[in-house]
N, CA and C atoms as an extended XYZ file, in Angstrom:
552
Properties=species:S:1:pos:R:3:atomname:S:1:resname:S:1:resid:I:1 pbc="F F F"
N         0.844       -1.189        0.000 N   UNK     1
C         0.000        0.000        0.000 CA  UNK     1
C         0.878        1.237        0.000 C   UNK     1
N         0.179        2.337       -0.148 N   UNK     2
C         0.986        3.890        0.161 CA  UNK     2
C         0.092        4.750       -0.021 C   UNK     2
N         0.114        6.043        0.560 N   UNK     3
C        -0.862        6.550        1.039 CA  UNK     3
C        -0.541        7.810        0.105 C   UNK     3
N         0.721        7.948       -0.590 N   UNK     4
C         0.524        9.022       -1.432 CA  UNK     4
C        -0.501        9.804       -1.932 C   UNK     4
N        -1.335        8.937       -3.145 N   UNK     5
C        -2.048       10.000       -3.809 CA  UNK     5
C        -3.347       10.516       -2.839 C   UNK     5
N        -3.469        9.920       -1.798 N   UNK     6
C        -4.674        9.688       -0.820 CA  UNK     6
C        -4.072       10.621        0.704 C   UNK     6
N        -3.109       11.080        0.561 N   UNK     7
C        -2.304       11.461        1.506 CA  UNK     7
C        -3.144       12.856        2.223 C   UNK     7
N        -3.447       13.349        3.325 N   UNK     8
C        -3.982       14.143        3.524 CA  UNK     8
C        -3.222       15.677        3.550 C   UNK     8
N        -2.112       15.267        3.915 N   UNK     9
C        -0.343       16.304        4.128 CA  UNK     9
C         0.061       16.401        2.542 C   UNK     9
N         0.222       17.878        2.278 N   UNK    10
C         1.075       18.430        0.713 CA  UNK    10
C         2.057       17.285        0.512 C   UNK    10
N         1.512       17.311       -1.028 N   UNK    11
C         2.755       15.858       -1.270 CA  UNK    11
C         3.057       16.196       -2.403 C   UNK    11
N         4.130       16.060       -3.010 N   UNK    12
C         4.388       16.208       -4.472 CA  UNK    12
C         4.474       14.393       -4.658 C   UNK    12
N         4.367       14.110       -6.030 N   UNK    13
C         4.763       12.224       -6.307 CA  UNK    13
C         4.941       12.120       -7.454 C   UNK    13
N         5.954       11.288       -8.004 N   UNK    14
C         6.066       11.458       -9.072 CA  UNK    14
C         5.627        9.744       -9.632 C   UNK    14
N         5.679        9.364      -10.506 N   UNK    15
C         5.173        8.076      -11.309 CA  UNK    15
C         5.516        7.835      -12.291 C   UNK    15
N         6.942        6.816      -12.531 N   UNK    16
C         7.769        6.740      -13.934 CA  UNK    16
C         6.673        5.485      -14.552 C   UNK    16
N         6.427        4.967      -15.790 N   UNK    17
C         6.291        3.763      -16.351 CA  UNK    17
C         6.907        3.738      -17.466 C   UNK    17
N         7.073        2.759      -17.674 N   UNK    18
C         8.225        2.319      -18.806 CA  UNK    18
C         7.047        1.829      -20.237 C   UNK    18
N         7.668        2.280      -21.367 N   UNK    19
C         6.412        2.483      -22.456 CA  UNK    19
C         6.573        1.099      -22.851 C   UNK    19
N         6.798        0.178      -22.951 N   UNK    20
C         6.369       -0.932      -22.867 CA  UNK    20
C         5.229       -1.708      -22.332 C   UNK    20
N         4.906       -0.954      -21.047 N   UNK    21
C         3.174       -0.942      -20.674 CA  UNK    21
C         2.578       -0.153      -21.046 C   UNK    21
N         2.567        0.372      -21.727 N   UNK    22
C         1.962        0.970      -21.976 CA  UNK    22
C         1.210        1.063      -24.042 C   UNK    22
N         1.671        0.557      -24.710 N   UNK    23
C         1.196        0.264      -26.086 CA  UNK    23
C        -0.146        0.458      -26.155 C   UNK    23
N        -1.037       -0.199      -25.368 N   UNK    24
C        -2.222       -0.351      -26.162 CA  UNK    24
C        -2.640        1.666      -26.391 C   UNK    24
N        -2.322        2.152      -25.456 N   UNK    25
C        -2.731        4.014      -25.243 CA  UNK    25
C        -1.792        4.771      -26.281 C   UNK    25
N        -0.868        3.875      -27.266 N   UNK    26
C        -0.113        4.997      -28.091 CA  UNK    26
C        -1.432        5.699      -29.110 C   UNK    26
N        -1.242        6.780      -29.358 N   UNK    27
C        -2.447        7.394      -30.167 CA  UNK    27
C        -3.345        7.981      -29.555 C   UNK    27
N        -3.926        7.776      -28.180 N   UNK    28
C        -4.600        7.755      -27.492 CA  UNK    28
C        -4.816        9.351      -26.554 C   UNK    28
N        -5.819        9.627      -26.578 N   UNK    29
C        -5.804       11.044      -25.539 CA  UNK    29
C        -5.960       10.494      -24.631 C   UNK    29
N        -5.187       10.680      -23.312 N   UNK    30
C        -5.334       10.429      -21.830 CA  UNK    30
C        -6.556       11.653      -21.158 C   UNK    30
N        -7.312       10.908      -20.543 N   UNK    31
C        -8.558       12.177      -19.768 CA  UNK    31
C        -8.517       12.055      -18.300 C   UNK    31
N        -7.976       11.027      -17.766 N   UNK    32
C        -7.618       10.722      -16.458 CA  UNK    32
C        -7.381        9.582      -15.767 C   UNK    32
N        -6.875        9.350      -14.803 N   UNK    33
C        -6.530        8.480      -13.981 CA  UNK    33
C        -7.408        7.678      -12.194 C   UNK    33
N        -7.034        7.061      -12.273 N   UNK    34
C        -7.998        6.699      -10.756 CA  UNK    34
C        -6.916        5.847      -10.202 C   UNK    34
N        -7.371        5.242       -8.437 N   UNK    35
C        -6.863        4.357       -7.683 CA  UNK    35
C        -7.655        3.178       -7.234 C   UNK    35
N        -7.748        2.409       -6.232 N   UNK    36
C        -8.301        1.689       -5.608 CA  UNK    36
C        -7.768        1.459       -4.174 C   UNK    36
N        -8.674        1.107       -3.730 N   UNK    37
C        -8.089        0.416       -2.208 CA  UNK    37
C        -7.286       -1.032       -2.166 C   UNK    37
N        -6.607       -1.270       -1.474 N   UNK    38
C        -5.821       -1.922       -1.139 CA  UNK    38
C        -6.456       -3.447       -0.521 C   UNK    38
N        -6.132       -4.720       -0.594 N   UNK    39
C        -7.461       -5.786       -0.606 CA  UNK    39
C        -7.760       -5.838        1.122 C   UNK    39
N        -6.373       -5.145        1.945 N   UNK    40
C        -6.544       -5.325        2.922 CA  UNK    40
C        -7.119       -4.348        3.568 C   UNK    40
N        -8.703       -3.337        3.063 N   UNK    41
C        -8.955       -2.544        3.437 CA  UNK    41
C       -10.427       -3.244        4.271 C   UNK    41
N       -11.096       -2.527        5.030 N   UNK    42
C       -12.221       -3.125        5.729 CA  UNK    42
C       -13.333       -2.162        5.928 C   UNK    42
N       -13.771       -1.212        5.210 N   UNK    43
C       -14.226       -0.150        5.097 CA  UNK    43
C       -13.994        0.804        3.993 C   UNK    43
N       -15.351        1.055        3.352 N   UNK    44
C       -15.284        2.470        2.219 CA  UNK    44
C       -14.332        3.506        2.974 C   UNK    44
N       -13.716        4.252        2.128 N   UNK    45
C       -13.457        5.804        2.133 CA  UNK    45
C       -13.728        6.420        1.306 C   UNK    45
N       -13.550        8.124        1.977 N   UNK    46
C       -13.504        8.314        2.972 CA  UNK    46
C       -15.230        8.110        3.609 C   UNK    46
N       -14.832        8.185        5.159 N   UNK    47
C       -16.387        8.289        5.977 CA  UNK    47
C       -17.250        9.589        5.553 C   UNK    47
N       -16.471       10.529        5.542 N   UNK    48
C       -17.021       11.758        4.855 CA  UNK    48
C       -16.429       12.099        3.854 C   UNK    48
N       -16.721       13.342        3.122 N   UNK    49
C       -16.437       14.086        1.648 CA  UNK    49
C       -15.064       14.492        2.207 C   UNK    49
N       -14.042       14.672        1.321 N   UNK    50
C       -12.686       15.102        1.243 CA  UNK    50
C       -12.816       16.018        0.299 C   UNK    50
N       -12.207       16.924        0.339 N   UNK    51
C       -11.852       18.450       -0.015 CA  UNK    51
C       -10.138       18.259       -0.089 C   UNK    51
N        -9.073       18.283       -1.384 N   UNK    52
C        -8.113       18.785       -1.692 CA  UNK    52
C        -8.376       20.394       -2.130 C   UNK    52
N        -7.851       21.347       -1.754 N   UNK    53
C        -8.319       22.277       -2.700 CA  UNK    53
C        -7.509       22.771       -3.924 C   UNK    53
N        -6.000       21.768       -3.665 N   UNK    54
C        -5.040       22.166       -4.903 CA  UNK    54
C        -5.050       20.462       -5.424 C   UNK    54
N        -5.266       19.689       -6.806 N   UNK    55
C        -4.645       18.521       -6.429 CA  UNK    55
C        -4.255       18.708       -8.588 C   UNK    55
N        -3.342       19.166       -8.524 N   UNK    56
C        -2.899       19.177       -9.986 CA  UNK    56
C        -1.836       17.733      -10.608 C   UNK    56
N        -2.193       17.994      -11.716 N   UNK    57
C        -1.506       16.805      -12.645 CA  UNK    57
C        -0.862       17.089      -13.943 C   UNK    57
N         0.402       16.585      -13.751 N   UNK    58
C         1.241       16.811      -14.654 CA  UNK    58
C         1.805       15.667      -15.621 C   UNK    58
N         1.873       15.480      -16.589 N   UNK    59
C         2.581       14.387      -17.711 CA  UNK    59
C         3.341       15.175      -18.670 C   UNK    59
N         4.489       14.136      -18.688 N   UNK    60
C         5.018       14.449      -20.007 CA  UNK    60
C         5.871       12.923      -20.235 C   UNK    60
N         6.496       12.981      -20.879 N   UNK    61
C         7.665       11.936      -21.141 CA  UNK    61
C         8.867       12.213      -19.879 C   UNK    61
N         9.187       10.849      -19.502 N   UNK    62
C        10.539       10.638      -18.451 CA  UNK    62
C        11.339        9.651      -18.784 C   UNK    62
N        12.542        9.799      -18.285 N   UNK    63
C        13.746        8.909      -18.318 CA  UNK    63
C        12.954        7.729      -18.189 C   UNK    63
N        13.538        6.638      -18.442 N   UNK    64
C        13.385        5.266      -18.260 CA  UNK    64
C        13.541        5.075      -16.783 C   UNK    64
N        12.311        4.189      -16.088 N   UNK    65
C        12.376        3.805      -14.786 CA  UNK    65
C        13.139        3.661      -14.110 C   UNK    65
N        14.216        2.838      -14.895 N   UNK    66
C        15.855        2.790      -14.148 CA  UNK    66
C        16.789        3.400      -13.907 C   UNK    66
N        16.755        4.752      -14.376 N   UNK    67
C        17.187        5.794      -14.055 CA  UNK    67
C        16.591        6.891      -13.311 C   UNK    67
N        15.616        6.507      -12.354 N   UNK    68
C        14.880        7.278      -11.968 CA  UNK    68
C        15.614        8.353      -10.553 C   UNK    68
N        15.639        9.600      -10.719 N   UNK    69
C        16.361       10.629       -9.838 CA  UNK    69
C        15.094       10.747       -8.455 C   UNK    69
N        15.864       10.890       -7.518 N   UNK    70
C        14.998       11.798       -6.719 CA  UNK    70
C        15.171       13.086       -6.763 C   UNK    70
N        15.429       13.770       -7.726 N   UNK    71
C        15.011       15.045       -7.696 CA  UNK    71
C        14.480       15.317       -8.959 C   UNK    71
N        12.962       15.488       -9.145 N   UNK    72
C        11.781       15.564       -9.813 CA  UNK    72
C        12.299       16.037      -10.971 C   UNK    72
N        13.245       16.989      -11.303 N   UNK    73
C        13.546       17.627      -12.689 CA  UNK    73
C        14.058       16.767      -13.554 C   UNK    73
N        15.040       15.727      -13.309 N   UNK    74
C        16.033       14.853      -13.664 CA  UNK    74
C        15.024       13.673      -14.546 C   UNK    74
N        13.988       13.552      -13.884 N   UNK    75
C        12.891       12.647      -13.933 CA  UNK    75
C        12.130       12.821      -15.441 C   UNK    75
N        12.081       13.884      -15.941 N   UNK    76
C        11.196       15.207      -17.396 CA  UNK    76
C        12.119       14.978      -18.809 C   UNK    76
N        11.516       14.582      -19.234 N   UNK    77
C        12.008       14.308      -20.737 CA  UNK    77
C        11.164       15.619      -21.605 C   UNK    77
N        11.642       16.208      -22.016 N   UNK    78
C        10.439       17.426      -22.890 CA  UNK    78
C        10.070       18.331      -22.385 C   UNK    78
N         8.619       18.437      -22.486 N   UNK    79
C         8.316       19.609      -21.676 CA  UNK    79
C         6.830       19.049      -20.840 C   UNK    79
N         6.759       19.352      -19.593 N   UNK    80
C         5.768       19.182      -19.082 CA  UNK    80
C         4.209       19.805      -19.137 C   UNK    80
N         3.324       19.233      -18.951 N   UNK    81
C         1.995       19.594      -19.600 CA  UNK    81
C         1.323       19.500      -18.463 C   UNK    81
N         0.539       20.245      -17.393 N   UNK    82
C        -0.215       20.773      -16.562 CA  UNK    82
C        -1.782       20.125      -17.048 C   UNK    82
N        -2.313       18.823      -17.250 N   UNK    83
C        -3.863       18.300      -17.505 CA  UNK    83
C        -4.617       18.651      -16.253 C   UNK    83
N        -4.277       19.004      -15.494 N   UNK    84
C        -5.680       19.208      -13.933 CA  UNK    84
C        -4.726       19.818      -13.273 C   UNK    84
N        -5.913       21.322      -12.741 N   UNK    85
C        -5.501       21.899      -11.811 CA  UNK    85
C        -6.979       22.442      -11.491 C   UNK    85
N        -6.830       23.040       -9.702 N   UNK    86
C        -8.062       22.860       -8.997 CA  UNK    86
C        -8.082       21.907       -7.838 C   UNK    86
N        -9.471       22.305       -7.483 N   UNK    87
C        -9.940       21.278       -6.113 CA  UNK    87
C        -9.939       20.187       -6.487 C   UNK    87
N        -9.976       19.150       -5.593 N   UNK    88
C       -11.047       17.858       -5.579 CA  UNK    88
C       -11.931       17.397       -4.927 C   UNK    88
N       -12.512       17.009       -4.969 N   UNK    89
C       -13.778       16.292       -4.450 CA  UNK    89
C       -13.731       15.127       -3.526 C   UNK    89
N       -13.748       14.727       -3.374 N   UNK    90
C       -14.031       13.015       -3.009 CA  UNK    90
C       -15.097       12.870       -2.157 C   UNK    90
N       -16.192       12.841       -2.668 N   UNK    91
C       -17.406       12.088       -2.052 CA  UNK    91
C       -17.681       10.875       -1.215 C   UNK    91
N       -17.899       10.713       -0.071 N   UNK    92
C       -18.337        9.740        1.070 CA  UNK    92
C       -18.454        8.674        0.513 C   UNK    92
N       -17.611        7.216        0.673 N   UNK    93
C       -17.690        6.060        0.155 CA  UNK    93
C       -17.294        5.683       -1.623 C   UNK    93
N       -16.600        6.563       -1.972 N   UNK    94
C       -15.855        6.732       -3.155 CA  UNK    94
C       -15.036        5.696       -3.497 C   UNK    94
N       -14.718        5.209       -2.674 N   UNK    95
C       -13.668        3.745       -2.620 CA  UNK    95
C       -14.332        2.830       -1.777 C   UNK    95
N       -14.813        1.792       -2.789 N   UNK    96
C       -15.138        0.820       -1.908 CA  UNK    96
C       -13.938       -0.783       -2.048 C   UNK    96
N       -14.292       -1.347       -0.625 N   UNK    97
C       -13.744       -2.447       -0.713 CA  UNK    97
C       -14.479       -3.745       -0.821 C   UNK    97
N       -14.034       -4.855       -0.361 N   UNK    98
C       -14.516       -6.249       -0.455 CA  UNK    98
C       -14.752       -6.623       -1.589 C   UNK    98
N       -13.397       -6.397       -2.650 N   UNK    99
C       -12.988       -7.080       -3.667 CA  UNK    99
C       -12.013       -7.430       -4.046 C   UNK    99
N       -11.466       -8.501       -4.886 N   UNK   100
C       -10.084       -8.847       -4.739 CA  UNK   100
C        -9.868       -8.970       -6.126 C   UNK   100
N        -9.728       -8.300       -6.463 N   UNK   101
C        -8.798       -6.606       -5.965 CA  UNK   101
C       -10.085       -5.681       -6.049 C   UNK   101
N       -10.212       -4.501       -5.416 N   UNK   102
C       -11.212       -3.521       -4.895 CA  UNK   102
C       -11.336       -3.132       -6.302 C   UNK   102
N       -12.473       -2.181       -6.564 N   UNK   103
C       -12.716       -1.687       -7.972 CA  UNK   103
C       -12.428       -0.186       -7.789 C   UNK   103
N       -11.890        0.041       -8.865 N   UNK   104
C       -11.389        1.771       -8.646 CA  UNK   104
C       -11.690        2.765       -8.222 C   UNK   104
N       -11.589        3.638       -8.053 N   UNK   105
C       -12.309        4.743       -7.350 CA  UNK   105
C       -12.812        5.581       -8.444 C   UNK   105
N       -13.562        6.899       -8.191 N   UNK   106
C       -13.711        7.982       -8.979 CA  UNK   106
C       -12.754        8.645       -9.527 C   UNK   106
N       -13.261        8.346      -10.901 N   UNK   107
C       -12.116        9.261      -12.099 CA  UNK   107
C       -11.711       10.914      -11.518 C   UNK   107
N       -10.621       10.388      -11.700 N   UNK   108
C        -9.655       11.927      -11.430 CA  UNK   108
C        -9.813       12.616      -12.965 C   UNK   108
N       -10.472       13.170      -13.116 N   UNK   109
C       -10.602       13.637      -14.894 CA  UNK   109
C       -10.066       15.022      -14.869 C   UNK   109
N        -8.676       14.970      -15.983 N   UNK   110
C        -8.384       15.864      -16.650 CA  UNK   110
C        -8.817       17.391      -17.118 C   UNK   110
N        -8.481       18.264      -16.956 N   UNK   111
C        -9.076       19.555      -17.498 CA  UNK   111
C        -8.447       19.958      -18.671 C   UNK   111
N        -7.571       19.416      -19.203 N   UNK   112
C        -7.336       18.922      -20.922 CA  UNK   112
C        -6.521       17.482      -21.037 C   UNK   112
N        -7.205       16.985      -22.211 N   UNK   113
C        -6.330       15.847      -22.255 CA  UNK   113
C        -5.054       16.142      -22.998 C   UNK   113
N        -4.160       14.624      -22.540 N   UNK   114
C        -2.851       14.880      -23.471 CA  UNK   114
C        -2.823       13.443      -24.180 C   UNK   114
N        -2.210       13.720      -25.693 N   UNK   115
C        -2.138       12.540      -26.749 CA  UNK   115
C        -0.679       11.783      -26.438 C   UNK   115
N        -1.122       10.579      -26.380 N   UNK   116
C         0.065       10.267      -25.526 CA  UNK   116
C         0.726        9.123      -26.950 C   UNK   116
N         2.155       10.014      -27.466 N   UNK   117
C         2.747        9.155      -28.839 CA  UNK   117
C         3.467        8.109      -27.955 C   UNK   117
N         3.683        7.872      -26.793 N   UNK   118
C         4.828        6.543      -26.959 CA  UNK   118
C         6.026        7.242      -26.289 C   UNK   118
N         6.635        6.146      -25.909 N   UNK   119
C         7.592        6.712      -24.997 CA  UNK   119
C         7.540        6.723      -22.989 C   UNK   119
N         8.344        6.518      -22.858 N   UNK   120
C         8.105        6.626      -21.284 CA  UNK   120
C         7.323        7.708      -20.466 C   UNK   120
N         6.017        7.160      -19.966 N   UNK   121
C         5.311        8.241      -19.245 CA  UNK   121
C         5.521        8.411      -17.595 C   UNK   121
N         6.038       10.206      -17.692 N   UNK   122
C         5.708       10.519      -16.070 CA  UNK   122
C         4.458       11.155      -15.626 C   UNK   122
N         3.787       10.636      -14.417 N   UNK   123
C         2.903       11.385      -14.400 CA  UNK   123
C         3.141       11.709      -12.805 C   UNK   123
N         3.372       13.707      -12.543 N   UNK   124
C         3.398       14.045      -11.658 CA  UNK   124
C         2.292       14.316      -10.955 C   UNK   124
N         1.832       14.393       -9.458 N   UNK   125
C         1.138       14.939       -8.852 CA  UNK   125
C         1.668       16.088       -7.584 C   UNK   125
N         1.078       16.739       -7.393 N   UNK   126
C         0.905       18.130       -6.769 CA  UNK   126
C        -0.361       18.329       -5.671 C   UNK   126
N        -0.042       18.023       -4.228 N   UNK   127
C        -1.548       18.657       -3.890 CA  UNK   127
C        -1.136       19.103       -2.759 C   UNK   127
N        -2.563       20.020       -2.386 N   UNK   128
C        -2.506       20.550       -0.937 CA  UNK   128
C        -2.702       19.682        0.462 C   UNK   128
N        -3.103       20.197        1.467 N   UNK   129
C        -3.065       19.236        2.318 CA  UNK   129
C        -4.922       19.065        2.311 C   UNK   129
N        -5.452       18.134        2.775 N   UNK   130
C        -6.802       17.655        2.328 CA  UNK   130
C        -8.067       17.914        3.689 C   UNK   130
N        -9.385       18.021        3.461 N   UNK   131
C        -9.871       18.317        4.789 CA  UNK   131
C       -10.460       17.013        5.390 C   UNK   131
N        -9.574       15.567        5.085 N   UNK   132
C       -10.060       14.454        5.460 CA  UNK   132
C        -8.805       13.558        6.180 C   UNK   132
N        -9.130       12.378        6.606 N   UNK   133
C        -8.116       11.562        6.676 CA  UNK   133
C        -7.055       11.145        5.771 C   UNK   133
N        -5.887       10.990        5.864 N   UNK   134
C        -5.488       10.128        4.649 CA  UNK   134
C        -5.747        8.476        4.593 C   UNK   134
N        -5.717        7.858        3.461 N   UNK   135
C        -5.954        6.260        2.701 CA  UNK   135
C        -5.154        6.107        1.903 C   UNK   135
N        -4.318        4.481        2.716 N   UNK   136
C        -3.203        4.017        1.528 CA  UNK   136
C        -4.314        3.442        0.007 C   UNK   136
N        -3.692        3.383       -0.958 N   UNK   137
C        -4.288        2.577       -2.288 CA  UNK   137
C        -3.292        1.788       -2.258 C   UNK   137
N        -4.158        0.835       -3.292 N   UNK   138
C        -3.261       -0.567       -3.994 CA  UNK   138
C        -1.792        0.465       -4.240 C   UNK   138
N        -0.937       -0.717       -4.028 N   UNK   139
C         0.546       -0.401       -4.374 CA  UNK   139
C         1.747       -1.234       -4.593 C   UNK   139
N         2.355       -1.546       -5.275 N   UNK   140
C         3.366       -2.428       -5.022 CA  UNK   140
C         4.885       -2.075       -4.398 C   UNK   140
N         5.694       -2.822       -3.589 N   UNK   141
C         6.653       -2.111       -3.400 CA  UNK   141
C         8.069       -2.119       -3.959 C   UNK   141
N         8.739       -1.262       -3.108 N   UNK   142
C         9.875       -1.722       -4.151 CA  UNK   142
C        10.729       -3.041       -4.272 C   UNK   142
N        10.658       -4.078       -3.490 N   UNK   143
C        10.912       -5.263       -3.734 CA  UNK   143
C        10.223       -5.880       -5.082 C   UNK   143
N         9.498       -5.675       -5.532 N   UNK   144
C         8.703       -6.302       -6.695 CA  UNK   144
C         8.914       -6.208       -7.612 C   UNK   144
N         9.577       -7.677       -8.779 N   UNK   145
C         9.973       -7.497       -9.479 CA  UNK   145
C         9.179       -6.791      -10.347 C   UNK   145
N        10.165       -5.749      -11.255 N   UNK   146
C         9.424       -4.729      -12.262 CA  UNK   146
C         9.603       -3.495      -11.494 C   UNK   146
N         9.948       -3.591      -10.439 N   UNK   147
C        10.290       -2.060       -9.627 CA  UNK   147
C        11.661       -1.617      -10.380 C   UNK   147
N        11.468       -0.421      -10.911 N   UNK   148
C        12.857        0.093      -11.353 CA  UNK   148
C        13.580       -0.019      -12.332 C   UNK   148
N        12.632       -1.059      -13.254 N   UNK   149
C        13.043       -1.139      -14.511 CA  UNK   149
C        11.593       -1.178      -15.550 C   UNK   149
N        10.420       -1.500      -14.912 N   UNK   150
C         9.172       -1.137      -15.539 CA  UNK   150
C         8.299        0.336      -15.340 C   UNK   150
N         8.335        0.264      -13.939 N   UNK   151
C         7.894        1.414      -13.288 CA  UNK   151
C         8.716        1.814      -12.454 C   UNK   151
N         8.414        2.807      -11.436 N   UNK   152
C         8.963        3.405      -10.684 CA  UNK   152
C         8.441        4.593       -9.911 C   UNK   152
N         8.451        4.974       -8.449 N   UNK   153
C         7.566        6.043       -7.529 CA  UNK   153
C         9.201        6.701       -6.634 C   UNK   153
N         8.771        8.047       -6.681 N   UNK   154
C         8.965        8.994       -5.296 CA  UNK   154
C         8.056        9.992       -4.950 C   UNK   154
N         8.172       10.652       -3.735 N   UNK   155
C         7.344       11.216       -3.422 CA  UNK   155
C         8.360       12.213       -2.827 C   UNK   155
N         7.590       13.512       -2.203 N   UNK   156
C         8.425       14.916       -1.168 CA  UNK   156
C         7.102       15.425       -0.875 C   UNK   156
N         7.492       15.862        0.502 N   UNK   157
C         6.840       16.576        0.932 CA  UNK   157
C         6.475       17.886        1.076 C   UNK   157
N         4.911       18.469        0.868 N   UNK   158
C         5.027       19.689        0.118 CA  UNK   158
C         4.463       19.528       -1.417 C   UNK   158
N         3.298       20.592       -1.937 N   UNK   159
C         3.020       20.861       -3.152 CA  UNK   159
C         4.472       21.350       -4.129 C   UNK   159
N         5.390       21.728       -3.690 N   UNK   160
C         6.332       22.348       -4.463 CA  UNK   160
C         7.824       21.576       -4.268 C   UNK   160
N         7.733       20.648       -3.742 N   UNK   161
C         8.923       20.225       -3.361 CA  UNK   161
C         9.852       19.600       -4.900 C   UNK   161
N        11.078       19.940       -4.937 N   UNK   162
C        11.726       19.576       -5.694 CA  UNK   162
C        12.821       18.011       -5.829 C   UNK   162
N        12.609       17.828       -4.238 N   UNK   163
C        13.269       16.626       -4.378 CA  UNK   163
C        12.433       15.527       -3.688 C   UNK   163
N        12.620       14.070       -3.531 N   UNK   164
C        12.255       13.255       -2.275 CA  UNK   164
C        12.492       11.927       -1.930 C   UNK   164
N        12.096       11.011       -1.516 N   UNK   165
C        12.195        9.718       -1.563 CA  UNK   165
C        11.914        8.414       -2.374 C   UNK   165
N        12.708        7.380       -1.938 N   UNK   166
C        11.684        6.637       -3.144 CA  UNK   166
C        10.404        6.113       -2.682 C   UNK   166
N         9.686        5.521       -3.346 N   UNK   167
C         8.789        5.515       -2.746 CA  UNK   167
C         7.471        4.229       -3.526 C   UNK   167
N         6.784        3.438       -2.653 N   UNK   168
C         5.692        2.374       -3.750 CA  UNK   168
C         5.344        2.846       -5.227 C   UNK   168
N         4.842        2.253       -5.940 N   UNK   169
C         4.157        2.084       -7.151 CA  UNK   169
C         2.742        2.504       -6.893 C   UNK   169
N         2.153        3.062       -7.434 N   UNK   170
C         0.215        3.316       -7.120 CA  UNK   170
C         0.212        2.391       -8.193 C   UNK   170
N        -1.050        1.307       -8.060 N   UNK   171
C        -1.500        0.900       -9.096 CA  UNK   171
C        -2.711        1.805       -9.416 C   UNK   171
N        -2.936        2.000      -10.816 N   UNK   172
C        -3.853        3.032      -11.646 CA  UNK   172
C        -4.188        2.567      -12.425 C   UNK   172
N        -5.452        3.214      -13.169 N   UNK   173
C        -6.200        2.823      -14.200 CA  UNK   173
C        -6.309        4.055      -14.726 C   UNK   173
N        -5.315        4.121      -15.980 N   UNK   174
C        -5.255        5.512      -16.880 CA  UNK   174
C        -6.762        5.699      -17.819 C   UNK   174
N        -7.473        6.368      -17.805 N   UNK   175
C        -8.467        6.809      -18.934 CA  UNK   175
C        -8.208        7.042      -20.168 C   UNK   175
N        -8.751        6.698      -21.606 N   UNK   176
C        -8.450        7.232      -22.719 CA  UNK   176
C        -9.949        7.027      -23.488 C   UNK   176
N        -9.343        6.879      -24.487 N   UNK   177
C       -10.967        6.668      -24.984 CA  UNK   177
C       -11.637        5.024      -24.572 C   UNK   177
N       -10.913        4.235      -23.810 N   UNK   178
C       -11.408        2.904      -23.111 CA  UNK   178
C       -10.244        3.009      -21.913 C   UNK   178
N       -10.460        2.861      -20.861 N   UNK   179
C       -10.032        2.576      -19.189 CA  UNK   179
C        -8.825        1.238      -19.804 C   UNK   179
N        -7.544        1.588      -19.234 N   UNK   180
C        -6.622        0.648      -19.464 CA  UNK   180
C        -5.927        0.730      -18.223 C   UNK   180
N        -5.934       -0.376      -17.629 N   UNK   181
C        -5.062       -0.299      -16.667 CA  UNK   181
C        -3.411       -0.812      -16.760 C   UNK   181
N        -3.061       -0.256      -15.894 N   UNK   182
C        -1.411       -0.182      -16.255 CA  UNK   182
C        -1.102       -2.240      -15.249 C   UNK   182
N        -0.856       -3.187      -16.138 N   UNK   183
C        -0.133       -4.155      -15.523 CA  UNK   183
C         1.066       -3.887      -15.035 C   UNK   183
N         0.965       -4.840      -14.275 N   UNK   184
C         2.264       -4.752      -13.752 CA  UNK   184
C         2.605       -6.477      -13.550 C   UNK   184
């Protein structure tokens, strides 16, 4: 698990995947992303509505997983593209569990999409601190094979932080014009 994108405390995170998982989305406009809970969860979240009031998203192309920096710049192949910025939402029981594996949560949707040609995708996140609890999501860690040469996670603390740790995998389900989730 990891509590990153669900984190209630300013977090910056970053999210390498290696374009090899990624094929079926070449061509494809990305519109957004989601999470799930973790199988060992025992209860929806959140109990109440969550309020981020900053929770922005960034993609562009990144180094290959295995070269992955902790310091976020090192990480940017091109130029980075800003798809969501703004509040979020999260409505009472948004994540449910008692499935194996839990079914995703509510689409994080884009405020423009980006056409995604191929190539290694980063996708950064940015948020404020939240008016709820935080919740780990599905995650793999870094023991798992495919850590660091398929994918790859860090995180810092802070909307603006420039550097940080390493840190789990979120498993996600990228949006395009059909929901693809990223194997691992």
């Amino acid at each position: 698990t990891f509590t990153g994108p669900l984190a209630n405390t300013a977090r910056t995170l970053q999210f390498l995947i290696h374009d090899s998982l990624l094929t079926d989305l070449i061509g494809k406009e990305l519109l957004g992303l989601s999470w799930r809970l973790p199988v060992s969860a025992t209860v929806n979240w959140p109990a109440v509505e969550v309020t981020y009031p900053a929770y922005d998203i960034y993609l562009s192309e990144s180094v290959t997983p295995a070269l992955r920096s902790l310091t976020f710049a090192n990480n940017i192949v091109g130029s980075q593209t800003q798809v969501r910025s703004g509040a979020l939402v999260i409505p009472a029981d948004a994540y449910t569990f008692n499935q194996v594996p839990n079914a995703f949560g509510p689409q994080i949707t884009f405020n423009n999409s980006w056409l995604y040609t191929g190539g290694h995708l980063l996708i950064e996140i940015r948020t404020s601190i939240s008016t709820g609890t935080s919740r780990s999501v599905d995650a793999v860690g870094t023991s798992i094979t495919g850590y660091g040469t398929l994918f790859s996670a860090c995180w810092g603390s802070g909307a603006t932080a420039t550097t940080g740790s390493q840190g789990n995998f979120t498993i996600m389900q990228l949006t395009s014009d059909i929901p693809v989730p990223v194997e691992l």
